[in-house]
N, C-alpha and C positions, 0 to 999 in steps of 0.2 A: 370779581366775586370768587371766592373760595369756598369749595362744597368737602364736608367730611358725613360722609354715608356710614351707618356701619348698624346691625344687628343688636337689638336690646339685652347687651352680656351674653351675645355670641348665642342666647337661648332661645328668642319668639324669633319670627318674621315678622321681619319690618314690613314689606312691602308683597304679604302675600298674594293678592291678585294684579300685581302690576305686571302688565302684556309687552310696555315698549318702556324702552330708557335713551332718553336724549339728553347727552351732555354737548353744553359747545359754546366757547368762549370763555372757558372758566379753568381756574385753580383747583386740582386734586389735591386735599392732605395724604402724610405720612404715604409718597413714592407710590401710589397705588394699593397698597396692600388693606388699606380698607374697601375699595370700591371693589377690588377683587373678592374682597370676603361676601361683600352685599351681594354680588352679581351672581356670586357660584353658592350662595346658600342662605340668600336672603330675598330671594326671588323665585319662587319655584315655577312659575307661571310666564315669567319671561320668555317672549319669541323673538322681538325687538331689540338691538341695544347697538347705539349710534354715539360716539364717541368721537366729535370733533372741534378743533383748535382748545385742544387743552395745554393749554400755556407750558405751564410748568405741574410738577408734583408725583406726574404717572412715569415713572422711569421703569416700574415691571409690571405687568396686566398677567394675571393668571384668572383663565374664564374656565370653570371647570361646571356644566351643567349638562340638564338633559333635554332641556325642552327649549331653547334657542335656538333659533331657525334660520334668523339675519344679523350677520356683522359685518358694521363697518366702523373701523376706526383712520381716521383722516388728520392728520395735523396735529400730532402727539409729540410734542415737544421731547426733545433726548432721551425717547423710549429704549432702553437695554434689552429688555426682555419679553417676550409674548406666548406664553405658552396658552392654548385653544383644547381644550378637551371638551369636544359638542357634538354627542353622537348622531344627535339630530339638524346639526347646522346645515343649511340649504344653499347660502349665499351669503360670501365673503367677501370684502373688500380692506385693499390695507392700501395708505397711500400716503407719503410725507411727513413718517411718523420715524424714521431711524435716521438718525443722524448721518452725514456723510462719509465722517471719521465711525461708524457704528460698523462699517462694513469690515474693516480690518481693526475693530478694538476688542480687546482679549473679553470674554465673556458673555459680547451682544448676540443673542440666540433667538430663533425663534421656532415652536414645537407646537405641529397639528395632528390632532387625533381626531379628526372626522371625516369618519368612514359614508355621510352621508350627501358631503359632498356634491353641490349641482355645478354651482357658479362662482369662481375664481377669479379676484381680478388685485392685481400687482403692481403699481406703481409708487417703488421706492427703493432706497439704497438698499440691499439685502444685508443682512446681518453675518456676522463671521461664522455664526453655527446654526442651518436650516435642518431639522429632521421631519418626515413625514412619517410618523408615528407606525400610524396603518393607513394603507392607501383608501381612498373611496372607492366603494364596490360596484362593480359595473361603469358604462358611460358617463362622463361628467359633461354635461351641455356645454360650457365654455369657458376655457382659459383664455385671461387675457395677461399679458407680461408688455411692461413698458421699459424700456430704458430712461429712467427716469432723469443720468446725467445728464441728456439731452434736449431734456424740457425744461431744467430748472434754470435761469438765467444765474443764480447766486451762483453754482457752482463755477469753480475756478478751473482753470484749463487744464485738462489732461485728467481729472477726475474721472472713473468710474462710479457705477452705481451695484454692480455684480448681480445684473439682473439673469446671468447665465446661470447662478447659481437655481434661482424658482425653476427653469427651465428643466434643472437636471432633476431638482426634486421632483418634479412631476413626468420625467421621461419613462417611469415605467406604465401611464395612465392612459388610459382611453378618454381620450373627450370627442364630444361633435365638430367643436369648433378650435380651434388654436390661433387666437388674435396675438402677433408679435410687434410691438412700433420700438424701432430704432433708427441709426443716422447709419449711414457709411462713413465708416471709420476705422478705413483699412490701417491707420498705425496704430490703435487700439489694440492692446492685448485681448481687452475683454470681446472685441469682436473676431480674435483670432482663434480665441476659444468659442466663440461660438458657432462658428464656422467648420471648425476642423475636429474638438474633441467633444461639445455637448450633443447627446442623443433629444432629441427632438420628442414629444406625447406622440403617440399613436392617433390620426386626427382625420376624421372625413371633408373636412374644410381649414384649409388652410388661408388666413386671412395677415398680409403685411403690410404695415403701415410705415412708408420708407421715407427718409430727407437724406435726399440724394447728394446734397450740399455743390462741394465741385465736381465731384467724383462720379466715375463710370459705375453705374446701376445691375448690368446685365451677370457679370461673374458673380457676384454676392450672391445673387438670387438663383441662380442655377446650382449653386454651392446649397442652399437650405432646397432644392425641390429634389434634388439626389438624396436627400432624408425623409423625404415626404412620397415616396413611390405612390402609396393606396390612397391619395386625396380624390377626393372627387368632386370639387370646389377647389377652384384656387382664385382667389381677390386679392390684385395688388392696388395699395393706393399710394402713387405719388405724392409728395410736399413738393408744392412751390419751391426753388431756388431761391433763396434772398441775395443770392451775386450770380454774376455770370463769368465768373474767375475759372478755368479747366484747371486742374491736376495738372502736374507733367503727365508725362508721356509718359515712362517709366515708373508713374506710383504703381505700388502693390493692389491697388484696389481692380485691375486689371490682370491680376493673375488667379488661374496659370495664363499662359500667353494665349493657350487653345483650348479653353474654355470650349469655345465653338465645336470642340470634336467631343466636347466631355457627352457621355452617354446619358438618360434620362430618360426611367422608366415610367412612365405615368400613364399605365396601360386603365387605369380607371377613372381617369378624368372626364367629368363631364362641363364642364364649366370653366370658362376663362372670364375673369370681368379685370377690366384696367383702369384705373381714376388718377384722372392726372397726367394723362398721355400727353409728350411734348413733339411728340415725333423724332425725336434726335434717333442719332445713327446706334446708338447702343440698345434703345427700347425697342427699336425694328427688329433690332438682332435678336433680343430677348424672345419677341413675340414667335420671331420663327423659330427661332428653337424651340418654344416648347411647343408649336404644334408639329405631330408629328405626319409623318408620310401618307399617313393611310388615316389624317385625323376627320374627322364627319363633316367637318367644313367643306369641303371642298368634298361633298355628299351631293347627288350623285357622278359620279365621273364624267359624265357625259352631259352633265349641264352646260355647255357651251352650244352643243349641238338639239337642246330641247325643241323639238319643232311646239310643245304644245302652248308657249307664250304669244300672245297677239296684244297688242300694245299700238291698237290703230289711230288713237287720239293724240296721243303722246308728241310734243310738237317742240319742246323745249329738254336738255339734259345740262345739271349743273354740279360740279360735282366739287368739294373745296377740298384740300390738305392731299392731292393726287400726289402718291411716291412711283409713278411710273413704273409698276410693277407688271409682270406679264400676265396675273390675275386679273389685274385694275382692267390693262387695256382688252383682255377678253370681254369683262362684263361692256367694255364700250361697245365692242365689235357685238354681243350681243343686240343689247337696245337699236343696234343701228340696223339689225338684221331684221327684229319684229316691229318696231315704229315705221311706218311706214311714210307717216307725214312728218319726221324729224327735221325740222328745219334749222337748228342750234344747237351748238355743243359749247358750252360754257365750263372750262380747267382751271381752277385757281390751284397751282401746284406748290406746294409744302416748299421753305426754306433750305432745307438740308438736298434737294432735288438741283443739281449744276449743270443738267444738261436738257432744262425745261425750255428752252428754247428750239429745242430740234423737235420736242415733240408734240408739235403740231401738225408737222411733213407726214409725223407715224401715222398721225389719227384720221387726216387728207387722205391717206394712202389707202384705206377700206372704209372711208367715209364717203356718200353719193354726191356728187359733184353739187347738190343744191343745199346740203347741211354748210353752216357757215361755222367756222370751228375758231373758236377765243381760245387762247392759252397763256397764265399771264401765272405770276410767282406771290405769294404773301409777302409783306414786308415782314420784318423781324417785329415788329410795336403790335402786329396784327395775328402773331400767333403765342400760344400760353408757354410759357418757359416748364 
């Protein structure tokens, strides 16, 4: 179906009380520049306006109004151009709409002038020319930015989507929240810059959505939280592996070599959350790194020695994915001090752990001779990649 919209000789309104506009699965005439006319001057009442799998015909959208509140355009076939002047727009979304050649083709732009700004959300090739007009004023609730060469299966190997570029335009912004999802993709230009030259939004939650692919996790991520000092939320979520193929030894997604010594202020963290934990030896490292010395976990200092726990029924302790840590075995050595009728200690110790076999002597060794102590390893099919 092919839709041509347009104002009766550019003089009445067409569509004076219409609140919402949903386009989707259809043909725009004449490249846009009609539905742009109806939308920015033939709809004064418009809050609404949904824009998706428009085939062909919209290659430039100019939304120029005052009373739109939500846009989302999704699946905008060889969209060029996007210019948004919506002093009252609240909540944006653009997704699957620029072509993949859009991001390095001479003239593909795209231009926001809303200063009202709530909710941002980004997934697609960026265009060769992004300007932000005038910023939104005060806190913006949530940026989301995807790299989208990552998601789309069409695209071809080695493609970007220059989703660093949204990132930059919005680095002078305050929002609550800053959602990033990309792969690690250390021979990636695009993640070289975004690692080392784009400024980051100013954000009290920081939320990443990572595919870790073959590659080592930990340096990436301590590279973007050196940007992130004042979060006060920080939520990583792992992707599944789809191989279990490692990197060399020597890939770059591992540098610098001492990462482990890089400094990392996050004096205002209150929150760690981690989805996706596989336990591998790089996410350990991760996790200890960013808690720091003096961090509230390990609140009060003297938890080991609380006489006020009593734990007298307590008859069984089971504990799965044990990394034989000096923490881990304190809380052992805990329960075993206030249970008093403990009669079992049951370890199912993590894969990445090689010397689980000795540590059951450790746990014997301040265990009362009538606890019966199992310690025994996960298979590899029995724990999440």
């Amino acid at each position: 179906m092919a839709v041509q919209l347009a104002p009766d000789d550019h003089r009445g309104r067409t569509f004076a009380h219409l609140t919402k506009l949903h386009l989707s699965n259809t043909f725009v005439a004449d490249e846009g520049e009609l539905l742009s006319e109806v939308v920015s001057h033939g709809c004064p009442c418009l809050k609404t306006l949904e824009l998706i799998d428009i085939h062909a015909g919209a290659r430039e959208l100019t939304i120029h109004t005052t009373s739109l509140l939500t846009l989302c355009v999704v699946s905008i076939n060889d969209l060029q151009l996007l210019d948004v002047d919506a002093a009252n727009l609240r909540w944006m979304k653009v997704k699957d709409c620029f072509d993949i050649d859009a991001a390095e083709t001479e003239g593909s732009a795209m231009s926001l002038l809303t200063p009202a700004m709530e909710e941002f959300y980004w997934k697609d090739c960026c265009p060769e020319e992004v300007k932000l007009v005038r910023e939104p004023a005060g806190f913006i609730h949530k940026i989301a930015c995807v790299d989208s060469a990552s998601t789309n299966l069409s695209f071809i190997s080695g493609s970007q989507s220059f989703y660093t570029r949204i990132l930059q335009l919005f680095s002078s912004t305050c929002t609550e929240v800053l959602q990033i999802e990309f792969p690690i993709k250390p021979e990636s230009e695009e993640q070289k810059k975004f690692l080392h030259t784009v400024d980051l939004p100013y954000c009290l939650e920081l939320e990443l959505i990572v595919e870790k692919k073959e590659h080592t996790l930990a340096p990436t991520i301590v590279h973007l939280l050196k940007k992130s000092r004042w979060i006060k939320r920080f939520s990583l979520e792992i992707c599944p592996k789809k191989n279990h193929i490692q990197c060399e030894p020597n890939c770059t997604c591992r540098q610098p070599p001492n990462w482990r010594d890089q400094e990392i202020s996050l004096g205002s963290l209150e929150e760690l959350s981690i989805n996706g934990f596989g336990g591998t030896y790089d996410e350990k490292q991760l996790v200890q790194h960013a808690c720091s010395p003096n961090c509230s976990c390990d609140w009060p200092p003297n938890w080991r020695d609380n006489k006020d726990i009593s734990m007298r029924s307590l008859g069984e302790v089971e504990i799965l994915n044990f990394g034989g840590k000096e923490h881990e075995l304190d809380l052992l050595r805990v329960l075993v001090r206030v249970a008093t009728v403990l009669r079992r200690i049951r370890i199912t110790c993590h894969r990445s752990l090689s010397a689980w076999e000795r540590l059951s002597a450790v746990i014997q060794s301040f265990a009362r001779p009538e606890i019966s102590v199992e310690v025994s390893q996960d298979t590899p099919s029995m724990q999440p990649q």
